[in-house]
C-alpha positions as CSV (number, residue, x, y, z in Angstrom):
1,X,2.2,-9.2,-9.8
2,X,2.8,-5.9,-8.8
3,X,3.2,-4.5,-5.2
4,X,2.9,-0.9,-4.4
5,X,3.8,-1.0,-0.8
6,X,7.1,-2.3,0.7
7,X,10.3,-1.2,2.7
8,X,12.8,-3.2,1.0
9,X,15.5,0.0,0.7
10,X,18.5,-0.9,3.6
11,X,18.7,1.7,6.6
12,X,16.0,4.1,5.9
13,X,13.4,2.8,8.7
14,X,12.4,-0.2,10.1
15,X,12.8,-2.4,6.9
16,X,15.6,-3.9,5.7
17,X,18.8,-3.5,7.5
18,X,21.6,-4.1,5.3
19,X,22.2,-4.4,1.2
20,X,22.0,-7.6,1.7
21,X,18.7,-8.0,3.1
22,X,17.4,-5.5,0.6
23,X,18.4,-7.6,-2.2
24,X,17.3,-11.0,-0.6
25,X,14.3,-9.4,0.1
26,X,13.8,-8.2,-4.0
27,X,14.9,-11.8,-4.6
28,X,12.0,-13.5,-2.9
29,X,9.6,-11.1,-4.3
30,X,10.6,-11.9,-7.9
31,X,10.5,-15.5,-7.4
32,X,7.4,-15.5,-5.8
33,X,6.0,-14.1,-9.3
34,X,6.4,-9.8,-8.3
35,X,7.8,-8.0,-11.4
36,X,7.4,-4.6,-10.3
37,X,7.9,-3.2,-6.8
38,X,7.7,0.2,-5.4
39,X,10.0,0.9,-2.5
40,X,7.7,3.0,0.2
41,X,9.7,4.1,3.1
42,X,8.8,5.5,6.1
43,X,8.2,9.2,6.2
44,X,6.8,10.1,9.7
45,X,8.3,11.6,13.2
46,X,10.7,9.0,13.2
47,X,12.1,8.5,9.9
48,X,13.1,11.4,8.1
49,X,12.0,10.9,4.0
50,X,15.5,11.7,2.1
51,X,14.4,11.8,-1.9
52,X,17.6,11.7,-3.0
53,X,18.7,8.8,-1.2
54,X,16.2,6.6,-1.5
55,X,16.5,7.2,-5.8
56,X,20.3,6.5,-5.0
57,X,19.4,3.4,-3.3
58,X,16.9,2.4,-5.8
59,X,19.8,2.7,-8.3
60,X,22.3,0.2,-6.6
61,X,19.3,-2.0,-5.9
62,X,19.0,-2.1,-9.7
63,X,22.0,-2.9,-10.1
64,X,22.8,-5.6,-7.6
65,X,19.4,-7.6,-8.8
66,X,20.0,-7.0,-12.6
67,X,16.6,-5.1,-12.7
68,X,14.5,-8.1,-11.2
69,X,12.1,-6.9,-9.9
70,X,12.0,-3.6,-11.5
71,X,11.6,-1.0,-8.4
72,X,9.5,1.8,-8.6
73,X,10.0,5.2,-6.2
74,X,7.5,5.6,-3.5
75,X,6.9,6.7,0.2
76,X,4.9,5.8,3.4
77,X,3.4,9.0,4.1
78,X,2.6,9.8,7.7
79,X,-1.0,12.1,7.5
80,X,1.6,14.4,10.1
81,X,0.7,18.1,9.6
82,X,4.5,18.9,8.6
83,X,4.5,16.4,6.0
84,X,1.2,17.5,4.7
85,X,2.0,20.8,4.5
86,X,5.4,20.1,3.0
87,X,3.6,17.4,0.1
88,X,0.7,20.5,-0.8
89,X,3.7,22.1,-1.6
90,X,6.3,19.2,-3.2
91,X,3.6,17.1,-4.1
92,X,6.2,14.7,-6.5
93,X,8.2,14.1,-3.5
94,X,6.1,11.6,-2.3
95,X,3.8,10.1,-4.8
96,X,4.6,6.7,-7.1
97,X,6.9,7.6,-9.5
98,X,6.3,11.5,-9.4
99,X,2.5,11.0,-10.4
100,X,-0.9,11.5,-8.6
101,X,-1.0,8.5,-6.3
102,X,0.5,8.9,-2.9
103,X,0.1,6.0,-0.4
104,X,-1.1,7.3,3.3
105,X,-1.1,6.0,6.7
106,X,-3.4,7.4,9.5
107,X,-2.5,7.9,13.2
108,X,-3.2,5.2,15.4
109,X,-5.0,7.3,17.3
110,X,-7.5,9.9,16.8
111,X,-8.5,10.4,13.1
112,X,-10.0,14.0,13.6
113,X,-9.8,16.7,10.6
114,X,-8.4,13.7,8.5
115,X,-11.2,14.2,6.2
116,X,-10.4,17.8,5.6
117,X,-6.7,16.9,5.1
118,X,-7.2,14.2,2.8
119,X,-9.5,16.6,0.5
120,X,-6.8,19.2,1.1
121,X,-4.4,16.4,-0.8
122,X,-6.7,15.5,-3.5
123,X,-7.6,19.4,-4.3
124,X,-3.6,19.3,-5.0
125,X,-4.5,16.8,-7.7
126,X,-3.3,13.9,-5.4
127,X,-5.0,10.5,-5.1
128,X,-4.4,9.4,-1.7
129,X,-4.1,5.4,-1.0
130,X,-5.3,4.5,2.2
131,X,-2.3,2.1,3.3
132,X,-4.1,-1.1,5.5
133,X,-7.1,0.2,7.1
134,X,-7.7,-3.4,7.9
135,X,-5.0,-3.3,10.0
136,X,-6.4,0.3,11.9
137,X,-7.9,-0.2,15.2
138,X,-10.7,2.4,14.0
139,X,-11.1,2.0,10.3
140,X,-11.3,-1.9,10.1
141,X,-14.9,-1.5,11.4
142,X,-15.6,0.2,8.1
143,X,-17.1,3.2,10.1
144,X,-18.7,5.9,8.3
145,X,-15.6,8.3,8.0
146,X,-13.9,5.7,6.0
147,X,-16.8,5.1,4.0
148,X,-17.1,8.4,3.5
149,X,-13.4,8.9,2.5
150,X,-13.9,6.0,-0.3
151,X,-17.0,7.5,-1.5
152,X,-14.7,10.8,-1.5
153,X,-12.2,8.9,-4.3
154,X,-9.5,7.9,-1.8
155,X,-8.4,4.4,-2.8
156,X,-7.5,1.5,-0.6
157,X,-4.7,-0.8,0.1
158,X,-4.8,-4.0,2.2
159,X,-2.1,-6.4,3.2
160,X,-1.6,-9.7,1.8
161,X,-0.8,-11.3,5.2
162,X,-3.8,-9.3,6.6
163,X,-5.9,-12.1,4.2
164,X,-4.2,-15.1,5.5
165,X,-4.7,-13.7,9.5
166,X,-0.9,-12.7,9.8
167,X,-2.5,-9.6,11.9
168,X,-5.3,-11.5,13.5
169,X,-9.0,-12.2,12.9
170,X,-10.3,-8.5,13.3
171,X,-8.0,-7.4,10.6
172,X,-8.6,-11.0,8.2
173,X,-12.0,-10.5,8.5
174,X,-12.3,-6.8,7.9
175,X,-9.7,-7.5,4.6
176,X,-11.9,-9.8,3.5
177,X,-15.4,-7.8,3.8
178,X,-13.8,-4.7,1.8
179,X,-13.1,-7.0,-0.9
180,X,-16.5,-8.5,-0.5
181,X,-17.7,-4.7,-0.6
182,X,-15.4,-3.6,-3.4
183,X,-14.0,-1.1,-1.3
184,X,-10.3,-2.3,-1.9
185,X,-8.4,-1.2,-5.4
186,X,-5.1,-3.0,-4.2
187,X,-3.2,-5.6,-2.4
188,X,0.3,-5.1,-1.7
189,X,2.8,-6.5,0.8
190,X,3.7,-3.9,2.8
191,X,7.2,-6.3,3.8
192,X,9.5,-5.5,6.0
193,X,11.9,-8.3,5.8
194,X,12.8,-11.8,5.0
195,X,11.5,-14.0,7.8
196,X,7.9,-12.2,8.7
197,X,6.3,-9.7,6.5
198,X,7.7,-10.9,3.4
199,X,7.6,-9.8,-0.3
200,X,5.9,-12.8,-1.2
201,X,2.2,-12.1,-2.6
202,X,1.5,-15.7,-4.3
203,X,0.1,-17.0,-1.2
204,X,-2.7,-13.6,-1.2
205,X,-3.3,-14.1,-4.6
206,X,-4.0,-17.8,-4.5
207,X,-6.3,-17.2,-1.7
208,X,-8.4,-14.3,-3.4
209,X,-8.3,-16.2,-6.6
210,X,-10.3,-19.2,-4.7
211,X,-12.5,-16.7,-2.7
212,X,-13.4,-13.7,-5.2
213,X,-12.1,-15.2,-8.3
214,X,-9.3,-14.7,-10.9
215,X,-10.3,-11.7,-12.4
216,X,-10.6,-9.7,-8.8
217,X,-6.9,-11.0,-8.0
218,X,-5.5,-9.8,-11.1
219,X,-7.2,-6.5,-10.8
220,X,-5.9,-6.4,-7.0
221,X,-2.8,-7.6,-7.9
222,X,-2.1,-6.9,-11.2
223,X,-4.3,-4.5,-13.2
224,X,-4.7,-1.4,-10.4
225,X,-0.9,-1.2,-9.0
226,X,0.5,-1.3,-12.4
227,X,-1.9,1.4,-13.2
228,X,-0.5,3.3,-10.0
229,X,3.0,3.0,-11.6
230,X,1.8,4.1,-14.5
231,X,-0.1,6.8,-13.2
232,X,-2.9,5.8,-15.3
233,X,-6.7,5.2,-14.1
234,X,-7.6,2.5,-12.0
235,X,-10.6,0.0,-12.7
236,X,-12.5,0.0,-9.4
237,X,-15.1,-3.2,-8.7
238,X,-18.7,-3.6,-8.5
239,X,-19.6,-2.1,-4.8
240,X,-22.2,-4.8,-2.9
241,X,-24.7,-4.5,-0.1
242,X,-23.4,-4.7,3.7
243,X,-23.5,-8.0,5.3
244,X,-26.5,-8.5,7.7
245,X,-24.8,-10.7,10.5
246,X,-20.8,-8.7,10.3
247,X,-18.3,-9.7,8.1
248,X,-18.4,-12.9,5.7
249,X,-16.2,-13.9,2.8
């Protein structure tokens, strides 16, 4: 598997802690079957995103795990109107590996102009991924701006743990009507540690292989975030009709 959303790089937010962690954390993921991870920290009011150091970390990382998984350069981005203005001009600063994809993650509040900024971003040539709407106390009813911003090209993350109703039943069931709708393109992690929020994906993919099928957890899993790391195409799924009585799997 491959998971395009995690904090597992030691002191730069509210991930892992120490070296230690970092590399337990990478150590979990690769047993649990993840070959490729991209480290996505924070870059909002409160963390400050340091390029350099996070490739530096990356680099011990590598070394202390022996290149399991392999880890991939990424970011968190904060839709913040310094940041955005700072990644229309540095747009490789933030993306997956220096390509087009750049993973975003709305205020929890109000979501006004977003649409503007996030067509501001792809007008750059960015892609942006929408980083767990499911978890959004606005965009996990699927409203019409987020509808609007998938019919726009934005692409969609959800959390594994958001499937198995780590974040409650408001965010399991909306995870599990986007897939249902084929308006997610990836499932990641989004871990933050050892002990909750963990690297481990096998559990999420189980579960969607049972509900939606192999093929839709390998392209969730597999197929798409590769492609991110790759900066290559993704292979989007079949869109389906809204549910009549809210959200079923």
């Amino acid at each position: 598997m491959v998971d395009v959303h995690s904090h597992v790089l030691w002191g730069l937010d509210d991930g892992a802690e120490t070296l230690e962690e970092s590399t337990a954390m990478l150590a979990m993921a690769a047993v649990s079957g993840t070959t490729d991870i991209v480290a996505t920290p924070h870059a909002n009011l409160r963390y400050r995103f340091d390029e350099g150091l996070v490739t530096e970390r990356i680099r011990e990382l590598t070394v202390a795990t022996g290149g399991q998984p392999r880890i991939h350069r990424g970011c968190d981005f904060h839709l913040s109107f310094e940041n955005v203005q700072d990644a229309l001009q540095n747009p490789e600063k933030y993306t997956v590996n220096g390509g087009r994809y750049l993973l975003v993650e709305f205020p929890d509040s109000s979501l006004y102009n977003m649409k503007q900024v996030l067509e501001a971003l792809m007008h750059r040539g960015l892609i942006p991924i929408l980083t767990h709407p499911e978890r959004h106390p606005q965009l996990r009813e699927l409203n019409t701006d987020f509808e609007e911003w998938v019919g726009m090209g934005c692409l969609v993350q959800i959390t594994g743990q958001s499937l198995l109703g780590r974040f409650g039943k408001k965010s399991e069931g909306s995870a599990w009507e986007m897939l249902r709708r084929g308006m997610a393109h990836f499932v990641a992690s989004d871990a933050h540690g050892t002990t909750d929020r963990t690297p481990r994906l096998d559990e999420a993919f189980t579960a969607v292989s049972q509900g939606k099928g192999r093929e839709c957890a390998e392209r969730l899993f597999i197929r798409n975030p590769a492609a991110v790391i790759s900066d290559e195409p993704i292979q989007p799924a079949a869109k389906r009709r809204k549910a009549w009585f809210g959200f079923r799997r």
